[in-house]
C-alpha positions in Angstrom: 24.6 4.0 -62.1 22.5 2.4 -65.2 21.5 2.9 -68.4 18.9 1.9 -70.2 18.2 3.3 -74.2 17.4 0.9 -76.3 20.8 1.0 -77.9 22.1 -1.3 -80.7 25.6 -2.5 -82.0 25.5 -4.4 -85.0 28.5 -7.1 -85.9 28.6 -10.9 -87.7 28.4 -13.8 -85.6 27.4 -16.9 -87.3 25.8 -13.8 -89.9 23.7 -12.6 -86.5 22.9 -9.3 -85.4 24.2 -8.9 -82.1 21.4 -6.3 -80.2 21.2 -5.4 -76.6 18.2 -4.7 -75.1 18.9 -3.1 -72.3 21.6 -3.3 -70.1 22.1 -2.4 -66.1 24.8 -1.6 -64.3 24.3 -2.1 -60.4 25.9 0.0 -58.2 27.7 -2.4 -55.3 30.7 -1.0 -53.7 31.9 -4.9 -52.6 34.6 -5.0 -55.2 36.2 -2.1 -54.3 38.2 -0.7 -51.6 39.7 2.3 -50.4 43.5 2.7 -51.9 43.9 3.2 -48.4 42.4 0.3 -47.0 43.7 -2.5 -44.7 45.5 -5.5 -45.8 42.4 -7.3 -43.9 39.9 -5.3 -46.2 41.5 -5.9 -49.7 41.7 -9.7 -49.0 38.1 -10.1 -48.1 37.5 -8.0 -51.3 40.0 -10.5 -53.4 38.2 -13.6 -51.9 34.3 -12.0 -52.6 36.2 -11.0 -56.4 37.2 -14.9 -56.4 34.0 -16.4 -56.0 32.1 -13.5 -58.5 34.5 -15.2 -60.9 36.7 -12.2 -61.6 40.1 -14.1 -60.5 42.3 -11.5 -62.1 41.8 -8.7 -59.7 41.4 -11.4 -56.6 44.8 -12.1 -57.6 45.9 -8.0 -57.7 44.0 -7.8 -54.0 45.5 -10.8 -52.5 48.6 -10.3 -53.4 48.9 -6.9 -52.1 47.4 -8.3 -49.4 50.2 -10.6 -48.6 53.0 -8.2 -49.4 51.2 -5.9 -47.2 51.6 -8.2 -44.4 48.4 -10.4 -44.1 49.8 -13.9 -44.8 48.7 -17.2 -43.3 47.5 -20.6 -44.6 43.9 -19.3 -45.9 45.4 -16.2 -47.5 47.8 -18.4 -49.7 45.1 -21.0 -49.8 43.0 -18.3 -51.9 46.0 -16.9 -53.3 46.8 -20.0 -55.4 42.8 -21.0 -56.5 42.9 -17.1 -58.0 46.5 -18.1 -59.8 44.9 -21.1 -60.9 41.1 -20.5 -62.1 40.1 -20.8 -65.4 44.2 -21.1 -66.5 45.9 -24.1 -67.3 49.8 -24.3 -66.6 50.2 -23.3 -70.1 48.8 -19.7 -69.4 51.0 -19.4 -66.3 54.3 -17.0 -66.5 57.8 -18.6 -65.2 57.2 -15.8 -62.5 54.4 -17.4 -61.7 55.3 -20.5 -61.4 58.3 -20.0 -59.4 55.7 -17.8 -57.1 53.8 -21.1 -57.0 56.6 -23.4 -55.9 58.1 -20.5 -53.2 54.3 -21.2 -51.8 54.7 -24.8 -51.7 57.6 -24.4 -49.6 55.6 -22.5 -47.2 52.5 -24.7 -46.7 55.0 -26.6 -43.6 55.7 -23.1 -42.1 51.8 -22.8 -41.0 49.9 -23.8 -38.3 47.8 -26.7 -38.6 44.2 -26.2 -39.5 42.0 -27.0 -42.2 42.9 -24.3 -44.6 47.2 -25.7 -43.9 45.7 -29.4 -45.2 43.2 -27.8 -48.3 46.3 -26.0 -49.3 48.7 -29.3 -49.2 46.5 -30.8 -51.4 45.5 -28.5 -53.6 49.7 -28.8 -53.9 49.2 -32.3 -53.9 47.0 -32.1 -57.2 49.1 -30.4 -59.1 51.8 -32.9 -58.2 49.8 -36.1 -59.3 49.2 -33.7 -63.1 53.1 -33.4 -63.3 53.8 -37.1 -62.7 52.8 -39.4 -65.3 51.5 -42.7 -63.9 51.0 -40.9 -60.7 48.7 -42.8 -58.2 45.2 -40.9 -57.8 44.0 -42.7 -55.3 45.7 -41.2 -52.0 45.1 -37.5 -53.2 41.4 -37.9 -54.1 40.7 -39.4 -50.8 42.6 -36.3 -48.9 40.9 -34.0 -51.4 37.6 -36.3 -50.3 37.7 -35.6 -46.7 38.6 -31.8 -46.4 35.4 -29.4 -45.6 33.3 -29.0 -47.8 34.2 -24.8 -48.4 37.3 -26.1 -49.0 36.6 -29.2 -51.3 34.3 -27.5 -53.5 36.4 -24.4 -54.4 39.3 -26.4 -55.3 36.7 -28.4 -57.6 35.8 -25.2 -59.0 39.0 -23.5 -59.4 41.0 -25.8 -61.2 38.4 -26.8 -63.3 40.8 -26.4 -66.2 44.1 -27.6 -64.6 42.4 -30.9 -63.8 42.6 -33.0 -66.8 43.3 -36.8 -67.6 42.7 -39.6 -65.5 42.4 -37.6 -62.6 39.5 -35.2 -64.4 37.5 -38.8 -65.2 37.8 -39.8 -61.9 36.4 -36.2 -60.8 33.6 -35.9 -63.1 31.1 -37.7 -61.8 31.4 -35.9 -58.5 31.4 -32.5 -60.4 28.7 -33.3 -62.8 26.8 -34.1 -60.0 27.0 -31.0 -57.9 26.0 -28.9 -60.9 23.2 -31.0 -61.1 22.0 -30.0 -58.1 23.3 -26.4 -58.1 22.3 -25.7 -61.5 18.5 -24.4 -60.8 18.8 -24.2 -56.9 17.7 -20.7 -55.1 14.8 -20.1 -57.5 17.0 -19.3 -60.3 14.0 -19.6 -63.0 11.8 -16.8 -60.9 14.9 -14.7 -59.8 17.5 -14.0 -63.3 15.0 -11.5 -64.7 15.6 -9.1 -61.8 19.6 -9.2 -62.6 18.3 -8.0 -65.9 15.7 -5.6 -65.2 16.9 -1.8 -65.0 17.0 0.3 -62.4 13.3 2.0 -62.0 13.7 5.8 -61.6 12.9 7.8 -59.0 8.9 8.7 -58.4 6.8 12.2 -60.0 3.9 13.8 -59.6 2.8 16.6 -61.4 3.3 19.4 -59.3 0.4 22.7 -58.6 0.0 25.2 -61.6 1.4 28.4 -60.9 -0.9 30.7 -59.1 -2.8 33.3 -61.7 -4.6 35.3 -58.6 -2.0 37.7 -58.5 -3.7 40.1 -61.4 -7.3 39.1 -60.1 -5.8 40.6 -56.4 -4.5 43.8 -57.6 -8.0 44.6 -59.7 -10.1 43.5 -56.9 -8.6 46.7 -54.3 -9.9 49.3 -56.6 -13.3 47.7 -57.2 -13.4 47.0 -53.9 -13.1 50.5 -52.7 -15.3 51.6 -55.1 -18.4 49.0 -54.2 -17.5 50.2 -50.7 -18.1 54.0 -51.5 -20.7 53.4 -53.8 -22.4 51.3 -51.1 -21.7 53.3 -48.6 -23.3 56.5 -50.4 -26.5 54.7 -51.2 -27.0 53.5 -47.3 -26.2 57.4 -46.1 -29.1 58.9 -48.7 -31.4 56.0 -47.7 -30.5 57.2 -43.4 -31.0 61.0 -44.5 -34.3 60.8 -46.8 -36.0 58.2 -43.9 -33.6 56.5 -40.6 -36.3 54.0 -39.7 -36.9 52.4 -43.0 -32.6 52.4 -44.0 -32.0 51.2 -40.3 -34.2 48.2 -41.2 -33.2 47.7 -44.9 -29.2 47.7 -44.0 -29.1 44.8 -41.8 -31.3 43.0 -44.0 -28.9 43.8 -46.9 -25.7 42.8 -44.4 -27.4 39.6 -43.7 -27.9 38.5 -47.4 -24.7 39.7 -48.6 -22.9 37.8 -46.0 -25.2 34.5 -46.7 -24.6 34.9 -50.3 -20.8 35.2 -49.9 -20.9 32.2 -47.4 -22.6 30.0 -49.6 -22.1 31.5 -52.8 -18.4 30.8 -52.4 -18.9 26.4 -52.3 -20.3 27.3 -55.5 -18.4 29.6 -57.6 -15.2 29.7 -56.0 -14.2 26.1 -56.0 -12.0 25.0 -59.3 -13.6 22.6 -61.5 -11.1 19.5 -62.0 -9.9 19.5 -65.5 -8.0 16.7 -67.1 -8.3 14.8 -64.4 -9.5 10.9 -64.0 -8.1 8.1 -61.6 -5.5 10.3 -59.5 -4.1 11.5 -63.4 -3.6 15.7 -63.6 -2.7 16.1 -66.8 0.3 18.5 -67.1 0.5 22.0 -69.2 0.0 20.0 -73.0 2.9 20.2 -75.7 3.2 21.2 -78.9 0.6 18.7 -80.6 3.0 17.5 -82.8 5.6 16.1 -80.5 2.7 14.5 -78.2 2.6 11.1 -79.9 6.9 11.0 -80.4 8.4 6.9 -79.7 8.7 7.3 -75.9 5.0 8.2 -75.7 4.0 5.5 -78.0 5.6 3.0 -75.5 5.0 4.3 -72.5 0.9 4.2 -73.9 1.5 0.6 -74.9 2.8 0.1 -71.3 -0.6 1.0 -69.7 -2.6 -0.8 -72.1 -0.7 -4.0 -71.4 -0.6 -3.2 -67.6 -4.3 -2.2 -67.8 -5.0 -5.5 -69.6 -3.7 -7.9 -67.1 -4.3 -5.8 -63.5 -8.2 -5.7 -64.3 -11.3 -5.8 -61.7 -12.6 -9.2 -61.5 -15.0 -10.1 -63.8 -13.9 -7.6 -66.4 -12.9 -8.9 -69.9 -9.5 -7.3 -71.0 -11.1 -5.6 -74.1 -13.7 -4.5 -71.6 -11.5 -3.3 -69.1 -9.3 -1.5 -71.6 -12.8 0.2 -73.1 -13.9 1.5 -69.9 -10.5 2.9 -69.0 -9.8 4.5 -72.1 -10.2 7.9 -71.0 -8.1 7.4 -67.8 -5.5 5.8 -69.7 -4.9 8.7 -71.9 -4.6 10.7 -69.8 -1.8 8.5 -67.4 -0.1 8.1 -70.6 0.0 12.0 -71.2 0.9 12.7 -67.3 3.7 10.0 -67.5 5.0 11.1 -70.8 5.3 14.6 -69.8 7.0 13.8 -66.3 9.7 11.5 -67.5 10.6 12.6 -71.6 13.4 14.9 -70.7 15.1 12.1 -69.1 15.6 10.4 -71.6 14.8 6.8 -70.4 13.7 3.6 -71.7 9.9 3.0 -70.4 11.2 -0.3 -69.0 12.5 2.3 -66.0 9.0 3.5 -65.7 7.1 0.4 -66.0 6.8 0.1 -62.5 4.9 3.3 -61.7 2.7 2.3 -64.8 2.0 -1.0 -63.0 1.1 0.9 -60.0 -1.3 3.3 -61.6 -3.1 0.1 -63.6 -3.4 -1.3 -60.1 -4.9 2.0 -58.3 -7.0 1.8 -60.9 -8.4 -1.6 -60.3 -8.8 -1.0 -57.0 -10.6 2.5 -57.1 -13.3 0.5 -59.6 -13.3 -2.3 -56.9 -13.8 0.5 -53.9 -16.6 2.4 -56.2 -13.9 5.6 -56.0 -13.1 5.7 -60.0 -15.0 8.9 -61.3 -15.8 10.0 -57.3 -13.7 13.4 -58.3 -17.2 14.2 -60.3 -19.5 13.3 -57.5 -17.0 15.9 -55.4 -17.0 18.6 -57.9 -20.8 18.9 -57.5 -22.6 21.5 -55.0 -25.1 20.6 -53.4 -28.7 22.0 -54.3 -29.3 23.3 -50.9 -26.3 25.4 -51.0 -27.2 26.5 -54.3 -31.0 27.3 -53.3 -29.4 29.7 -50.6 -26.8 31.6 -52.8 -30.0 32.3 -55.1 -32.2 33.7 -52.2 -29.3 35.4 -50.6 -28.8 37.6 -53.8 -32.3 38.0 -54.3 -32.8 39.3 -50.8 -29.3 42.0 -51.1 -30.7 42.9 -54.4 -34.1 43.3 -53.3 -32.5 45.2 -50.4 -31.2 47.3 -52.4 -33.6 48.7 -54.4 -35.5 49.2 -50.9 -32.4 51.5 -50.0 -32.6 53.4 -53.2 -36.2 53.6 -53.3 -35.7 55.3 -49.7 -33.0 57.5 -50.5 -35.3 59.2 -53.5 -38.4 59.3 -51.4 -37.4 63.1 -50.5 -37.8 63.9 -54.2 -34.9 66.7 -53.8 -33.5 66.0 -57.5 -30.2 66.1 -57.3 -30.0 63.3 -54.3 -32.1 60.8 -56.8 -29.3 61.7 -59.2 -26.9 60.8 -56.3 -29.2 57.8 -55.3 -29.1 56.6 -59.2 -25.6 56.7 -59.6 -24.4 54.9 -55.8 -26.6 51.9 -57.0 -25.3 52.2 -60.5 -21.8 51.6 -59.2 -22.6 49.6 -56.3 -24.1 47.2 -58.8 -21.3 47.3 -61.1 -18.4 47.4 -59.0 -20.0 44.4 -57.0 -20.5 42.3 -59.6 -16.8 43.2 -60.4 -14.9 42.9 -57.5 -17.4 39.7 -56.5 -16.0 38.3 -59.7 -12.3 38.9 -58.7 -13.1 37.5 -55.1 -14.6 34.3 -56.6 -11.5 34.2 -58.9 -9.1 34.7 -56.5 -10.8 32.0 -54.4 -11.1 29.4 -57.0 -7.0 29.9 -57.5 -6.4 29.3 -53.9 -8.5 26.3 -53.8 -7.0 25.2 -56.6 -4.1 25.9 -55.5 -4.4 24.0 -51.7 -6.3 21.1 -53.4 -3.5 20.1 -56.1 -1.4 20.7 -53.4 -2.3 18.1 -51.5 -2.7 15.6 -54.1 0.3 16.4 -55.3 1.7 15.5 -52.0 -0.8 12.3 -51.8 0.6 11.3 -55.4 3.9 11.6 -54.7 3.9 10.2 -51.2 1.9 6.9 -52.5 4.5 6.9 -55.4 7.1 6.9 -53.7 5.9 3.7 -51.1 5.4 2.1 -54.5 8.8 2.8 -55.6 10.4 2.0 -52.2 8.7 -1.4 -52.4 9.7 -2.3 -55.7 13.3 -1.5 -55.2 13.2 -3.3 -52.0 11.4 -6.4 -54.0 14.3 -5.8 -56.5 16.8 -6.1 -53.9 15.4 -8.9 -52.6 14.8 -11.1 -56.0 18.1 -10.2 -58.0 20.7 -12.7 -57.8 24.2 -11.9 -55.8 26.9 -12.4 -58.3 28.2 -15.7 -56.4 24.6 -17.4 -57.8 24.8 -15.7 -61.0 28.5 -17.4 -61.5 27.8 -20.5 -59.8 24.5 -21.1 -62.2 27.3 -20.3 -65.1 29.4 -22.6 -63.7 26.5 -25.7 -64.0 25.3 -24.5 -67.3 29.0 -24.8 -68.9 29.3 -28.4 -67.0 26.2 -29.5 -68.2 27.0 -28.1 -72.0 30.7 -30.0 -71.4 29.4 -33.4 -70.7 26.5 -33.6 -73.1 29.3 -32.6 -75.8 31.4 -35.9 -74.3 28.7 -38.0 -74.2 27.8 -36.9 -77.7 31.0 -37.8 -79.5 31.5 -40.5 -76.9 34.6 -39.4 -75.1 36.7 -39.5 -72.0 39.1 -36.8 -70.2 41.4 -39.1 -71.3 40.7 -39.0 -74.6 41.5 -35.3 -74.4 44.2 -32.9 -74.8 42.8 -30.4 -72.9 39.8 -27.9 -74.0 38.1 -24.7 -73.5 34.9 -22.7 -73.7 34.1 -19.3 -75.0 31.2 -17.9 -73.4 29.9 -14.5 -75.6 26.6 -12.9 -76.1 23.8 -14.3 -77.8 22.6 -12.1 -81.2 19.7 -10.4 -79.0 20.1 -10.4 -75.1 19.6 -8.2 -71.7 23.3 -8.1 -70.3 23.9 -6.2 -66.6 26.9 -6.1 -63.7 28.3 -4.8 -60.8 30.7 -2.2 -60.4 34.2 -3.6 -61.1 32.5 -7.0 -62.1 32.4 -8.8 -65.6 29.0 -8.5 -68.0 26.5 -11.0 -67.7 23.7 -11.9 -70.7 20.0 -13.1 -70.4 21.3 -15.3 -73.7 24.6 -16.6 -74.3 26.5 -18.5 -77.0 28.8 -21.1 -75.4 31.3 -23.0 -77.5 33.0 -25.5 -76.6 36.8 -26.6 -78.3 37.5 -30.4 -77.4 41.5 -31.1 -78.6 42.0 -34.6 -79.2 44.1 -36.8 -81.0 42.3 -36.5 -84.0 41.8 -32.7 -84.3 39.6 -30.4 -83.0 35.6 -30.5 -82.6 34.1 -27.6 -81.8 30.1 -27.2 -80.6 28.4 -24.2 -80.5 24.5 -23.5 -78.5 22.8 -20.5 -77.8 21.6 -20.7 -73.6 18.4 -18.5 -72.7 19.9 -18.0 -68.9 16.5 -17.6 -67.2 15.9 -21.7 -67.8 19.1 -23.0 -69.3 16.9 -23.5 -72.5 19.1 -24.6 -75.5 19.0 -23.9 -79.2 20.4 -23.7 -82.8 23.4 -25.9 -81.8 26.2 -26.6 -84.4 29.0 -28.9 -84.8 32.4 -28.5 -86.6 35.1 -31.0 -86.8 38.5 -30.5 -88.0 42.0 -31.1 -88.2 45.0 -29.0 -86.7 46.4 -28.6 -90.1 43.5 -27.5 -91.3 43.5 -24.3 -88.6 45.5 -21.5 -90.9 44.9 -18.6 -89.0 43.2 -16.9 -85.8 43.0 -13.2 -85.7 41.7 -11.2 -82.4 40.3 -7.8 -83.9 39.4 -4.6 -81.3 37.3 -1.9 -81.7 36.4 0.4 -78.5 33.3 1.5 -79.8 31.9 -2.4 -81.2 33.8 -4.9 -79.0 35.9 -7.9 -79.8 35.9 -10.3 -82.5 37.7 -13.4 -82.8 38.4 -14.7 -86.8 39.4 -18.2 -87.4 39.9 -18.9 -90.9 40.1 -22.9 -92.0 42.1 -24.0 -95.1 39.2 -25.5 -95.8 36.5 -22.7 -95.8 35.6 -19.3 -95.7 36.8 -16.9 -92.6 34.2 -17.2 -89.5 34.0 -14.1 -87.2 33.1 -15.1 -83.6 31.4 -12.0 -81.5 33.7 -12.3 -77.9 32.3 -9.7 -76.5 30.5 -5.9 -77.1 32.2 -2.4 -76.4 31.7 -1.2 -72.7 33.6 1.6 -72.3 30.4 3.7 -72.6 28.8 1.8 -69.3 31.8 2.8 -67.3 31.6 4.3 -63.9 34.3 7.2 -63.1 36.0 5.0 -60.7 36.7 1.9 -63.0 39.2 1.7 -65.7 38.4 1.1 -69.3 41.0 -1.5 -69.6 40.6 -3.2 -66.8 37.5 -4.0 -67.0 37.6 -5.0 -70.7 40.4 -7.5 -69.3 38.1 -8.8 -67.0 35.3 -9.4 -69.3 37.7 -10.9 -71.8 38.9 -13.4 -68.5 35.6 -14.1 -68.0 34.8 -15.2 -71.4 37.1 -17.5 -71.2 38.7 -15.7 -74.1 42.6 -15.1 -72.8 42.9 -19.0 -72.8 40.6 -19.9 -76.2 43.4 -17.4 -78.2 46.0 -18.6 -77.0 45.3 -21.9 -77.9 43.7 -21.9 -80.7 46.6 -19.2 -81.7 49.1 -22.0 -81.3 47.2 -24.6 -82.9 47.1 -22.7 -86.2 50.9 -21.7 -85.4 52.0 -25.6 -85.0 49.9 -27.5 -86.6 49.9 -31.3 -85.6 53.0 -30.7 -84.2 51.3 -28.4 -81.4 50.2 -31.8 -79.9 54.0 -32.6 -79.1 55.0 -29.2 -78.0 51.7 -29.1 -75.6 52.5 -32.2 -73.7 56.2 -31.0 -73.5 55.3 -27.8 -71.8 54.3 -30.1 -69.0 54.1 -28.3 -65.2 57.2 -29.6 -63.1 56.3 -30.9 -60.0 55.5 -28.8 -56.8 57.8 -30.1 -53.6 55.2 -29.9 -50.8 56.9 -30.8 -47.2 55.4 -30.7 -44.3 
């Protein structure tokens, strides 16, 4: 399933535009399962779901995988990272919590193994947050020497839930990893194909109808009557003088049949209209509609394609004015094939790439214009059909001047007349023959270039969705390069305003869409952007400070960064607004200023496969943003005030009892 139309929602961000581009929806089937699926199934679905960053559904699978009966230290190992990532014990539910602690009671029923001792001290960690003045030291080093699978998820996972002391003494080790991570696997070559839509299927234009139908059913009678009138003519010729018509019919058999032979690779093959470079120009439209917007591009397209895929040696300008003909007519060809499908030309692009580079290599192989050199008959040929007729018609006359040699009057009448029609009808039902001919030439030739078009489109096509497949990220490199780009932005922001974890409350980051960006997913899987806003809320003692930076994704490029300070008193309201058919907005409104509106995220109910449900997956878009935890704390701050600073370190997590 995809889309791509050029579409446009327009909404205040900062007083931006927000515009998308295009957007792509790729059709996996990892995140789903079967209702009826195994237990097995479901969990290796919640774990894939886990590491995609969608931990709200891992959680759904899991947990029915566990009340289905698949239980065991890894299951609740995974079980508690989904209950855990991107949350803070604030955003858990008493329910949840109590869940938590009936798992930590578990952890000495299992087996041991490595997934028993990552789950102990994940257990562990949220023990040392609970405590204050806990020691660190013991718990880092078991966190230190588990795998590294193990080790790096918890890392990951309770990014948020790590805070303090313990965060600082983390940091280095995190910051670190998403240095390495942050461009690794050819990100910078490979985020475009995420992007890029899904090309549509490969065209040709197919034969014209077959117009010999009429030219057949005329031919018969003038047939017949050629035959009679010819026939007439040869019996007055055998009765006035047998020697001389015995002589003059085989002559006249031999030149008609030499004449129809060759006469036939002259007039009865089709010339090749409209045609340049493997391009067949369809049936034309009105002449009004043949330079509408999709035409337009799909013409700017080839010129950009022809410009850059050029022979060597060839100037752009060059290239583009010795191609001019063939490019109009591609642009016609590809117009006409693909209007009523209403597409963007970016789904097309690849079939215009490959017709620049036949191009190219036709000029380089001497085969550009050959269909010309084809078209022409040789002067032999032609040298023969003119002697061939010469010699029937001379024939002829021979066999009438021997039919009237008798001088009986009314057989020179007869005589007159069979030539007369023989002439006539000949000329005729040669006509029709030659007609008919040319359509079935025509007809078996565009035939089978229709087939060679279509056949070398479609190898053209299979290889760019194979080189597709193989370039576009999986959604585990797409998160994970998230994942480094929001470290990086975090630490720049402490080292900017020169603080510590433990100079924090806590914090969070909204990730939205940039004004203009590309945004694509999988099935059941959040929306990802070619350009993102992040912004960043850092709670301290002091207030709030609050960063914002527009990412391009591709390179982690950063620009038109802001920075607002300001007190919790000074927060008056926060307002979430909804609209299905624009998206959400979040409105924060200081005592101190006018209200800003803060784009969270676009309407995508129209992108929406029948299998996936509106609301959840605007859920998991919202989770993803990071936007479930931003409201509710910003919504507290401007509840609270200063006083939210108490109430926040009251609502402290009570330890986990982990034995065993």
């Amino acid at each position: 399933m995809s889309r791509d139309d050029g579409a446009s929602y327009s909404s205040a961000a900062y007083n931006s535009t927000i515009g998308i581009q295009a957007e792509v929806v790729h059709d996996s089937t990892i995140n789903f399962v079967h209702p009826d699926a195994t237990p097995q199934e479901k969990y290796r679905v919640g774990v894939q779901l886990l590491e995609d960053g969608v931990p709200s559904r891992a959680r759904e699978m899991i947990t029915d995988a566990i009340v289905r009966g698949h239980d065991g230290a890894e299951v609740r190992f995974h079980w508690v990272l989904a209950m855990l990532s991107a949350r803070t014990h604030h955003d858990l539910s008493a329910e949840e919590v109590e869940r938590l602690r009936y798992t930590s009671r578990l952890v000495r029923s299992y087996a041991e193994d490595e997934w028993k001792e990552a789950l102990r001290v994940t257990f562990d960690l949220l023990a040392v947050l609970s405590t204050s003045g806990s020691e660190t030291g013991p718990v880092l080093k078991q966190l230190q020497d588990l795998p590294i699978r193990q080790h790096d998820a918890i890392l990951r996972h309770l990014d948020l839930m790590l805070t303090g002391g313990l965060k600082d003494d983390l940091w280095a080790e995190t910051l670190g990893r998403a240095r390495a991570e942050r461009f690794g696997n050819n990100r910078a070559q490979r985020v475009w194909a995420y992007f890029a839509p899904a090309p549509i299927g490969a065209r040709a234009v197919p034969p014209r109808p077959s117009t010999a139908a009429a030219a057949k059913a005329a031919l018969s009678v003038r047939a017949v009557l050629f035959v009679v009138s010819s026939a007439l003519l040869w019996a007055l010729a055998l009765f006035a003088d047998p020697v001389q018509a015995v002589v003059e019919l085989p002559v006249a058999l031999g030149a008609g049949l030499t004449a129809a032979r060759f006469g036939v690779r002259w007039w009865g093959r089709a010339p090749r209209p409209g045609r340049t470079a493997g391009a067949r120009v369809p049936h034309p439209r009105d002449p009004a509609s043949t330079e509408d917007g999709f035409t337009k591009r799909v013409r700017h397209s080839f010129d950009h394609y022809f410009s850059v895929r050029r022979p060597h040696g060839f100037a752009s300008d060059d290239w583009l004015a010795h191609t001019v003909q063939i490019r109009s007519n591609l642009t016609t060809e590809i117009a006409e094939l693909y209007r009523e499908s209403r597409i963007g030309v970016e789904r097309v692009d690849w079939l215009i790439r490959h017709l620049a580079e036949d191009a190219r290599n036709r000029y380089n192989n001497g085969t550009l214009f050959d269909q010309h050199r084809q078209d022409r008959t040789p002067g032999g040929t032609k040298a023969l059909t003119i002697a061939a007729l010469a010699v029937l018609w001379a024939a002829a006359l021979a066999a009438f001047g021997t039919a009237v040699s008798s001088a009986v009057q009314p057989q020179a009448l007869w005589a007159f007349l069979a030539l007369l029609g023989a002439a006539w009808s000949g000329h005729v039902s040669a006509s029709r023959w030659l007609e008919v001919r040319r359509e079935e030439h025509r007809l078996d030739r565009e035939a089978q270039e229709y087939q060679a078009e279509l056949t070398a489109r479609q190898i053209a096509y299979q290889r760019w969705q194979s080189f597709l497949r193989d370039t576009r990220p999986s959604e585990l490199e797409m998160e994970t390069w998230l994942t480094c780009d929001k470290t990086s932005f975090v630490d720049e922001a402490l080292r900017h305003y020169r603080l510590t974890w433990r100079d924090l409350i806590t914090h969070t980051i909204l990730v939205a869409p940039a004004p203009s960006y590309k945004r694509g997913r999988v099935r059941g899987g959040p929306w990802r952007y070619s350009h993102y806003v992040f912004r960043l809320f850092l709670f301290t003692q002091d207030g709030i400070r609050e960063i914002s930076s527009e990412f391009n994704f591709s390179d982690a490029t950063r620009r038109n960064e802001q920075r607002t300070n300001y007190r919790f008193d000074a927060l008056a309201s926060v307002q979430v607004t909804e609209n299905v058919d624009v998206g959400y907005d979040l409105e924060l409104l200081l005592a101190n200023g006018p209200a800003r509106k803060i784009r969270v995220k676009d309407a995508d109910a129209h992108q929406l496969a029948p299998t996936e449900s509106s609301r959840e997956i605007s859920e998991i878009n919202l989770s993803a943003a990071g936007s479930t935890h931003t409201f509710r704390l910003l919504e507290g701050v401007a509840a609270d005030g200063k006083s939210w600073i108490e109430r926040h370190e009251r609502d402290s997590l009570a330890p986990f009892q982990v034995v065993g």
